[in-house]
VOGU-3710 file (C-alpha; in Angstrom, 3 decimals, decimal comma):
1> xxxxxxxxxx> 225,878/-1,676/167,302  225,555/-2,289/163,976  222,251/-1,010/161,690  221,422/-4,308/161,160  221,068/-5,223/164,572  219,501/-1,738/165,587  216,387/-2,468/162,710  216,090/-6,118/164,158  215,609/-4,609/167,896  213,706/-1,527/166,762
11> xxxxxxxxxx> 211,300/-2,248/164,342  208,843/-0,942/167,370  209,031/1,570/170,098  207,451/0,328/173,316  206,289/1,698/176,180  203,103/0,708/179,303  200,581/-0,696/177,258  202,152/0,782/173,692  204,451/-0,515/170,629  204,310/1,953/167,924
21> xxxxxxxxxx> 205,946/0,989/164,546  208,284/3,216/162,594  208,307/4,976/159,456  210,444/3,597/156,716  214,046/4,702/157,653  217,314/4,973/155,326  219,323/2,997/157,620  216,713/-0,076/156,886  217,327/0,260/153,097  220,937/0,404/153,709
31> xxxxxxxxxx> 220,978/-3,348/155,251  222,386/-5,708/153,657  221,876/-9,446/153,361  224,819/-12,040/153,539  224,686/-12,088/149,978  225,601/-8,545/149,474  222,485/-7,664/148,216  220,880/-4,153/149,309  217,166/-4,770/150,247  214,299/-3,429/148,692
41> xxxxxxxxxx> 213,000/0,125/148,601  210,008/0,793/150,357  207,011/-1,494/149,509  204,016/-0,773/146,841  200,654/0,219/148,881  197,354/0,091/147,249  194,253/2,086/148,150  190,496/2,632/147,138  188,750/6,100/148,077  185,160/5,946/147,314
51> xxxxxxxxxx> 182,611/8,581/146,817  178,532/8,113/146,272  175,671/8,751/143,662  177,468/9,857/141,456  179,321/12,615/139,478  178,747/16,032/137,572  180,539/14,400/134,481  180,119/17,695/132,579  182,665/19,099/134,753  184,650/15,873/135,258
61> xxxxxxxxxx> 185,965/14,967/132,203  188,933/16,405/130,499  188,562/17,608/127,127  191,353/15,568/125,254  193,030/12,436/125,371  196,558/12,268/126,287  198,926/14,987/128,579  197,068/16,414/131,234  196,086/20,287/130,486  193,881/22,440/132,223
71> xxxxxxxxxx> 191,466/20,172/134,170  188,136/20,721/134,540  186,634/22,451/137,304  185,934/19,097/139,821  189,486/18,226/139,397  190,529/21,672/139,269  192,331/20,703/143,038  194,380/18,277/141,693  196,517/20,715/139,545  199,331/20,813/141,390
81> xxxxxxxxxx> 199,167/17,025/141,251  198,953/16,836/137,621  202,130/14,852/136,877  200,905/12,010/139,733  197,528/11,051/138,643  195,603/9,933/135,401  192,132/9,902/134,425  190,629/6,689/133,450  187,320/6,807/131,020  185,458/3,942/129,449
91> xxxxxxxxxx> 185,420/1,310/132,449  182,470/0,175/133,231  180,972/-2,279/136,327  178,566/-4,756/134,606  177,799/-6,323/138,264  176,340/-3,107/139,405  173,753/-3,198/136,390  169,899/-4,579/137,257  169,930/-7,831/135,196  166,493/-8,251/135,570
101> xxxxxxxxxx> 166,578/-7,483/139,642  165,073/-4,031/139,294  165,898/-0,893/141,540  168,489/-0,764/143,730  171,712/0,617/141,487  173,294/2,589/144,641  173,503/-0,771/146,650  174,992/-2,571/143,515  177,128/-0,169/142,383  179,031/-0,260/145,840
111> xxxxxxxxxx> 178,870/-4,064/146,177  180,781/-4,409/142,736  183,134/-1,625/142,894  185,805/-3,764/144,387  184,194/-7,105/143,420  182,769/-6,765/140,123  180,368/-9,528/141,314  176,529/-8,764/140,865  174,907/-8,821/144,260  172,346/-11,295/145,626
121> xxxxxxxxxx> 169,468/-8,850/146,105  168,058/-9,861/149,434  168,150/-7,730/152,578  168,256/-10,931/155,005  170,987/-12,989/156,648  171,710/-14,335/152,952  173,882/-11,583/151,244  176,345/-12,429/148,412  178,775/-10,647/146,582  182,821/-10,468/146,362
131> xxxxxxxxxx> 185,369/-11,085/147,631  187,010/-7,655/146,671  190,281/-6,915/145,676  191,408/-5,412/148,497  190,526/-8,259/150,545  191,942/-10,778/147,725  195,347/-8,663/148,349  194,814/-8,741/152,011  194,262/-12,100/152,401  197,859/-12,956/149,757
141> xxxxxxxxxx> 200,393/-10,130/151,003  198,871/-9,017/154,310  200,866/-11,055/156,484  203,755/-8,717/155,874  202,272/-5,723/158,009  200,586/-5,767/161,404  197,589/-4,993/159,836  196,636/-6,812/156,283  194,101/-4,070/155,593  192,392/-0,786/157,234
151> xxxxxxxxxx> 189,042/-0,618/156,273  187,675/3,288/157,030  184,691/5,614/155,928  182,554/8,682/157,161  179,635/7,155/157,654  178,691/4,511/160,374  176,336/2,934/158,739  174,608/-0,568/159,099  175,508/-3,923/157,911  171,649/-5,104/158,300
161> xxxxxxxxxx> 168,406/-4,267/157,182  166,913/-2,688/153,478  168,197/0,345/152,391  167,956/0,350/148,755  164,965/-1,176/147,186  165,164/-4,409/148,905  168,860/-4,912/148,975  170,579/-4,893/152,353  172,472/-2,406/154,128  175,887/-4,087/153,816
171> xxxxxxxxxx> 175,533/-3,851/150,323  175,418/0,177/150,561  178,005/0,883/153,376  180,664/-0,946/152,399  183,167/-1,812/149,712  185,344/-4,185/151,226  184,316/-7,949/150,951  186,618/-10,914/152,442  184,434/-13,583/150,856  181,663/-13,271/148,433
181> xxxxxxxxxx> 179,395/-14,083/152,444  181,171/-11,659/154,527  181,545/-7,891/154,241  184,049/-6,060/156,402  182,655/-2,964/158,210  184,606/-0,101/158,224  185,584/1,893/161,063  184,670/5,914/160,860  185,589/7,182/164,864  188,932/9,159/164,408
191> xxxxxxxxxx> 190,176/8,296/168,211  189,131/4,389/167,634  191,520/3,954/164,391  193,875/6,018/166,388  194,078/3,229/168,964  193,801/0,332/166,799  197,233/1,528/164,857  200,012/1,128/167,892  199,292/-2,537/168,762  199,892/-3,553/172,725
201> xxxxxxxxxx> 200,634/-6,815/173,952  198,316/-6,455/177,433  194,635/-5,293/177,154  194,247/-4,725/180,528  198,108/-2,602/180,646  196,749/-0,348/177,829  193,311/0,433/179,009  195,195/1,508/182,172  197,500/3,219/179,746  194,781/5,194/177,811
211> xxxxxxxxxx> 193,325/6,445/181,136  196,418/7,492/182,122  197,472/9,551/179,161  193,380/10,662/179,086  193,723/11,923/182,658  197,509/13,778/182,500  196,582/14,813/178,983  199,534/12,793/177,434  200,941/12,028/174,044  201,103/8,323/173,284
221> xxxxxxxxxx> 204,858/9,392/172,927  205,624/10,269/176,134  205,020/6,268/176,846  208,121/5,348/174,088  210,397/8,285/174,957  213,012/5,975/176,069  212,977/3,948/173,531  212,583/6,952/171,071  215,298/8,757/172,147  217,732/5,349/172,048
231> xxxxxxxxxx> 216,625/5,121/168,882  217,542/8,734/167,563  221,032/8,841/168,618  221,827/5,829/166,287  220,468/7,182/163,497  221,868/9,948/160,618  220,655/13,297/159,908  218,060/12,200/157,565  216,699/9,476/159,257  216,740/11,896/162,808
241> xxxxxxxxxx> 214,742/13,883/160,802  212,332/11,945/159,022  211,605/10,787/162,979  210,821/13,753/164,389  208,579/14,641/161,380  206,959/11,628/161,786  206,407/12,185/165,794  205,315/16,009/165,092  202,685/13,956/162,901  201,757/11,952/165,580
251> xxxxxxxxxx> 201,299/14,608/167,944  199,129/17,023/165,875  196,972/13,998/165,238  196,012/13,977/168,703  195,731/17,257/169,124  193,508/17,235/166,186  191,534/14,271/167,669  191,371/15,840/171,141  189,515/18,878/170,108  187,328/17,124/167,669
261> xxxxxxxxxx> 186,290/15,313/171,026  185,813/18,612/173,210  183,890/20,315/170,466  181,439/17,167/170,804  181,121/17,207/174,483  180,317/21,223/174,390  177,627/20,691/171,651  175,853/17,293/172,362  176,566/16,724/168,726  177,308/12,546/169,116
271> xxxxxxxxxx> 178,478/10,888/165,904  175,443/8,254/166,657  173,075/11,156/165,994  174,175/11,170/162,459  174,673/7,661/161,750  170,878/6,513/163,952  168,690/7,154/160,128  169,559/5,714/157,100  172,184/7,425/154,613  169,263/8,244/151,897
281> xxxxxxxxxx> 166,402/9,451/153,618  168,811/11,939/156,130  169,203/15,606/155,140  171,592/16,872/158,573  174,515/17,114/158,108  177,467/16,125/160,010  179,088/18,711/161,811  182,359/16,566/162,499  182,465/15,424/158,786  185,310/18,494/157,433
291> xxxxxxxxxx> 187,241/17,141/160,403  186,662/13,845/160,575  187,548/13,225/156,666  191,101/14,875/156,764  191,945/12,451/160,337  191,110/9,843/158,689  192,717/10,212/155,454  195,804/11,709/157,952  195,434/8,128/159,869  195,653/6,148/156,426
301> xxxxxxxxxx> 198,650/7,984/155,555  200,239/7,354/158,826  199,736/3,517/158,482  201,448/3,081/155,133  203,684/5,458/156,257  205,203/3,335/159,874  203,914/0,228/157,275  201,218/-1,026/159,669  199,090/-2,083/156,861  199,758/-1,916/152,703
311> xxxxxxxxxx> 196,458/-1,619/151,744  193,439/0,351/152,607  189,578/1,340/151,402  188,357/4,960/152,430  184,547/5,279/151,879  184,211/9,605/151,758  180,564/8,445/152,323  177,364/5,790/151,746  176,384/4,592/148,756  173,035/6,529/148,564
321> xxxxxxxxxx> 174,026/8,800/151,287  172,275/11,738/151,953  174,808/14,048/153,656  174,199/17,840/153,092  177,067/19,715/153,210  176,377/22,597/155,472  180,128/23,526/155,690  179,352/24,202/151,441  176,468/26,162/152,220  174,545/23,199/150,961
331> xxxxxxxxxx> 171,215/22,065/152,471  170,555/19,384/150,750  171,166/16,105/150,699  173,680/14,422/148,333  171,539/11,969/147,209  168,703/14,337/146,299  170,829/15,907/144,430  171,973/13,494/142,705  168,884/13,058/140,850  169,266/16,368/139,791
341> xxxxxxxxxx> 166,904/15,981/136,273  168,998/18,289/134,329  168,538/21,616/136,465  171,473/23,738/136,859  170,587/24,402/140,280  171,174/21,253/140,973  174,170/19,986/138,740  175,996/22,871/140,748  175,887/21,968/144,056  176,173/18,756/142,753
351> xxxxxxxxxx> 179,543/20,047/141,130  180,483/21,569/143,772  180,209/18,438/146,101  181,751/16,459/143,699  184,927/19,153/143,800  185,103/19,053/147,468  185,467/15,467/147,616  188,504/15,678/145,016  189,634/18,640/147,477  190,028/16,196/150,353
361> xxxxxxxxxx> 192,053/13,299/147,639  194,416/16,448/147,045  194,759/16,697/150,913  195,995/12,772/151,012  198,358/12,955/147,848  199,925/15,907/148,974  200,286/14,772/152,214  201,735/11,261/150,551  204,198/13,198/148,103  205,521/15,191/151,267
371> xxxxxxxxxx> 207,154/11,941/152,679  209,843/10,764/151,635  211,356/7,014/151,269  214,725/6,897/149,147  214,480/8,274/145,735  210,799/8,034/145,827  207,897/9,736/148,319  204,835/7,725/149,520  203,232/8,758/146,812  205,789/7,262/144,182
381> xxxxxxxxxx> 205,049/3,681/146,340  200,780/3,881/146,098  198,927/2,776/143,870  195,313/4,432/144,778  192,195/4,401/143,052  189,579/7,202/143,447  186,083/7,524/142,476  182,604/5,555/142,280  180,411/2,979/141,020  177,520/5,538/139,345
391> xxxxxxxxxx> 178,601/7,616/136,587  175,508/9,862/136,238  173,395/10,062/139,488  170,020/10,857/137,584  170,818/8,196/134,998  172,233/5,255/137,790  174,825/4,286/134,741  177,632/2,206/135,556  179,510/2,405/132,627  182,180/5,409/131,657
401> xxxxxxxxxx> 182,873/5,514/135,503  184,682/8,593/137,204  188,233/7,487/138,002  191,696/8,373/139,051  193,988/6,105/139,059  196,425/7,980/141,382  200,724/7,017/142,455  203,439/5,466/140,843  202,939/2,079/141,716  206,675/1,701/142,902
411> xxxxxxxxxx> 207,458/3,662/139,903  206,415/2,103/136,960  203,115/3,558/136,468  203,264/6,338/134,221  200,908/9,030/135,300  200,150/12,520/134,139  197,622/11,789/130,967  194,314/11,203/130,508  193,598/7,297/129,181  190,614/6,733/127,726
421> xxxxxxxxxx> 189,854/2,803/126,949  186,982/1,205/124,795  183,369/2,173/126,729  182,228/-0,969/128,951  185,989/-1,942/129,633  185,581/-3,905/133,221  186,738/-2,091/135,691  187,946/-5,594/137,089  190,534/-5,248/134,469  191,911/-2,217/136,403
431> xxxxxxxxxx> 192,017/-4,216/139,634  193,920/-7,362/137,964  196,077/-5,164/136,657  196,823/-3,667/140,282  197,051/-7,080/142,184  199,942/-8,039/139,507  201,534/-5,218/140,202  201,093/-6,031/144,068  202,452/-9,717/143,735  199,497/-11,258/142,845
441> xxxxxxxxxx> 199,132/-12,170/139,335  196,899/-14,280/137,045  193,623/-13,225/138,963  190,095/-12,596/138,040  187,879/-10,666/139,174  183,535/-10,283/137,997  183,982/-10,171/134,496  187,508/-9,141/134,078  188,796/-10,058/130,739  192,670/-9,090/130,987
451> xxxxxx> 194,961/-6,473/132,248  194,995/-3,139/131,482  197,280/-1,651/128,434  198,706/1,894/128,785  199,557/1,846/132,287  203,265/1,355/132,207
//
């Protein structure tokens, strides 16, 4: 059998109720086309990881322009990362500002984030903002992927309602707009995204499957070990290899998953207790949440990884969200801290929240740079953005925002420095920039004024 015929028959493993993709294999890259021509290497994927209300700039910002040094203490987790990432200063959201509509900067600044679109403030049926760029790219390139896009966050939230001075809920828990009318919820239950990632072709077949595997305590492998094990003895060393690391994934996922479940059912402790009040009035914290955020950031890996989707947003939590982070030894809530009013106290806890959120990104790029695909890794092939629509929490500014603009981009991004462009650049420049780079040139986005110099 030749590897061009293997790919064609085996671009899934199937099993009762199950199809799981693959992870990009040398043996693809190796086909050729009548022409002669090798095919491409593995494809660009683009990401957004959010975080809330705001940063502890102080300890944010690097000191010089140029070659990343020593980073400061937030990014201090990134240092091993150093050469893969740079720091962008001096963009700026001008959608997220008030013009003349008041209060309510935590719901704009997530609205605009991807959209750079100034949100209708209403908290009725009548919302308006994007669409977003990750939707923009979804809707142009995601055709090539089961998935166009995997929308995921922390925090349940609520797509109706007021939670932030009269501007609706959807505004504040999520980032991810298809049309400037319709925001796409994210999903936040580990085991849901779980399922929702091997497609099956009979509903009824793969409920029957899940119970089955629920009640022997069975890997979704053991339904495509035929197939799997086909598979394996027609492929090389590497690509053997890169398989079983893939399925060892897999498998600790569940694991993972499984006790995450178990420690619920002993405790009571129901993600809908968490999610029932609204993000900035709660002061609990989640006891799933140190879990919860490395599955899901696992998960997202996993899907660029077997390419079930190229692009992806990652809320770490709510705009306005008032998480405390008990696993810090932190007992209050994010957003109260936020609006820390210059005490030390609070800048560091807010500094230290603020670093734990870069320690989970560090989690995800290392996890990214691990794999593997040709000359490059994952990480080589992303292009992912990290960081937030407030600047300064106590000041609600939405200019000289905190981000990292983190991957290769298939390469060509060079990374490693800190850039620093003119203050109240549009961050829609950024995202322009990033949908040429995807395949999708010459669009706009809020008040975008051109691409972004510097980057390549």
């Amino acid at each position: 059998m030749s590897n061009e015929t293997l790919i064609s028959r085996r671009t899934i493993l199937r099993g009762l109720g199950t199809a799981m993709a693959l992870p990009w294999l040398e043996v693809a890259q190796a086909q050729t086309t009548k022409g002669g021509k090798t095919s491409p290497e593995a494809p660009v994927r683009m990401a957004f990881l959010f975080v809330p209300n705001g940063i502890n700039m102080k300890h944010w910002l690097p000191g010089t322009e140029g070659a990343l040094g020593t980073l400061p203490s937030t990014l201090a987790p990134l240092d091993g990362l150093k050469s893969h990432f740079n720091v962008l200063t001096g963009l700026s959201q001008y959608g997220a500002e008030a013009q003349k509509d008041g209060a309510g900067d935590h719901a704009r600044s997530a609205a605009a984030w991807l959209t750079g679109c100034h949100p209708k403030k209403t908290n009725g049926a009548d919302i308006k903002a994007g669409p977003s760029a990750d939707q923009i790219a979804a809707l142009k390139r995601g055709n090539q992927t089961l998935f166009p896009s995997l929308e995921l966050g922390c925090e349940r939230g609520s797509m109706a309602g007021n939670c932030d001075s009269g501007y609706s809920c959807a505004y504040s828990h999520t980032i991810s707009w298809r049309s400037e009318t319709s925001p796409v919820a994210k999903e936040t239950d580990p085991r849901l995204v779980f399922e929702r990632l091997f497609r099956v072709d009979d509903l009824r077949e793969s409920a029957e499957a899940r119970a089955k595997r629920k009640r022997y305590n069975q890997s979704i492998l053991d339904f495509v070990q035929e197939d799997a094990l086909t598979l394996q003895k027609k492929l090389g060393a590497h690509d053997r290899q890169k398989l079983d690391e893939y399925f060892t994934g897999i498998r600790e996922i569940e694991r993972r998953i499984a006790f995450l479940e178990n420690a619920r059912k002993a405790t009571g402790a129901t993600p809908e207790k968490f999610s029932a009040q609204l993000p900035n009035q709660g002061k609990r914290g989640n006891p799933d949440y140190p879990e919860q955020i490395k599955l899901l950031g696992d998960m997202m890996v996993l899907a660029f990884q077997a390419d079930i989707t190229r692009i992806s947003t990652f809320m770490f939590a709510d705009e306005g969200s008032g998480h405390a982070y008990q696993n810090l030894g932190i007992k209050d809530g994010h957003h109260d801290l936020s609006h820390h009013g210059r005490v030390e106290e609070k800048l560091e806890k807010l500094r230290q929240i603020n670093q734990y959120h870069v320690e989970q990104l560090a989690y995800i790029l290392n996890k990214m740079q691990g794999i593997k695909e040709g000359s490059r890794t994952l990480l080589d092939n992303t292009m992912l953005v990290y960081g937030g629509g407030i600047s300064d929490g106590d000041r609600h500014n939405h200019n000289d925002l905190p981000i990292l603009l983190c991957g290769g981009g298939g390469g060509v991004i060079k990374t490693g420095r800190h850039v620093r462009y003119e203050d109240k650049t549009p961050m829609g420049n950024l995202l322009i920039t990033m949908l040429d780079r995807f395949g999708i040139p010459g669009e706009t986005l809020g008040d975008s004024t051109g691409k972004l110099s510097q980057l390549f």
